[in-house]
C-alpha positions in Angstrom: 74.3 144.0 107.8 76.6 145.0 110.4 77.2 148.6 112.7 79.7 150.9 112.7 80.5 152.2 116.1 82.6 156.0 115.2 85.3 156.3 117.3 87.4 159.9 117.6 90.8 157.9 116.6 92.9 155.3 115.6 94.1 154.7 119.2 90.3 154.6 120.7 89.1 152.1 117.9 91.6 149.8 118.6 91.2 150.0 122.7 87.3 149.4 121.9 87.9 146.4 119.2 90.0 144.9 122.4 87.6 145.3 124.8 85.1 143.5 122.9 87.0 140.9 121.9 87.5 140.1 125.5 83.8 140.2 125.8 83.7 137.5 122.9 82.3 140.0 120.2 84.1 139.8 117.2 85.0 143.2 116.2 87.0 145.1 113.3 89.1 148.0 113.1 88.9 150.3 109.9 88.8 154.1 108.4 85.0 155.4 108.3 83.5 156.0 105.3 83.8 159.6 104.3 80.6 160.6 104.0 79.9 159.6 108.0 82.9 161.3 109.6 83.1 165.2 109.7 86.5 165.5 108.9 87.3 162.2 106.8 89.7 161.4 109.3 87.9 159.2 111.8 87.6 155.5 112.4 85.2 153.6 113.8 84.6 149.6 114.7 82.4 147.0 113.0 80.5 144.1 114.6 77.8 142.0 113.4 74.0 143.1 113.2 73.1 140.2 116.0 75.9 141.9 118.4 75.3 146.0 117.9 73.6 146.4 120.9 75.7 144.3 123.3 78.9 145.9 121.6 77.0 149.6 122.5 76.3 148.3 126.3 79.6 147.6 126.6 81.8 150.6 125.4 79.4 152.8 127.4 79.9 150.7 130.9 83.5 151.0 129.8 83.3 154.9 128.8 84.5 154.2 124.8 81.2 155.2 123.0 82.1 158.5 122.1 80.6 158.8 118.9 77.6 157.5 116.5 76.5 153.9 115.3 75.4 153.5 112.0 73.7 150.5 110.5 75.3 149.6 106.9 73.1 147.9 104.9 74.0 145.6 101.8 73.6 148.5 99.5 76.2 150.1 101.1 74.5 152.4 102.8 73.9 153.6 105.8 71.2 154.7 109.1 72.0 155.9 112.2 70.3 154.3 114.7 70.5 155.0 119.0 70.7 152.1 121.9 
């Protein structure tokens, strides 16, 4: 399993991948899956399950959460879930 943190474009994903790469999270950089962003145009950042919550902590200290997390399970699926 692993979280998707949305982000509201290209340019904010990859400032938030950078930022927690610098806090020694591994993070990921990709298109959201169209059923989870409203316009099919957003992208979000993946990190493990064991590092979601961290990741959350810190975009928000940094002011980069700006959108939703979802949990994607190994079905493919997904849950939004809140920190």
């Amino acid at each position: 399993m692993r979280y998707l943190i949305m982000c509201r474009s290209l340019t904010y994903a990859q400032r938030a991948a950078k930022i927690l790469e610098r806090h020694a999270i591994s993070a990921g950089v990709t298109k959201a899956p169209a059923g989870l962003s409203g316009n099919g145009c957003s992208y979000c950042v993946t990190v493990s399950y064991g590092k979601g919550i961290a990741a959350a902590d810190i975009l928000r200290r940094e002011g980069l959460l700006q959108g939703k997390i979802f949990e994607q399970h190994p079905d493919n699926t997904f849950k939004e879930v809140f920190f």
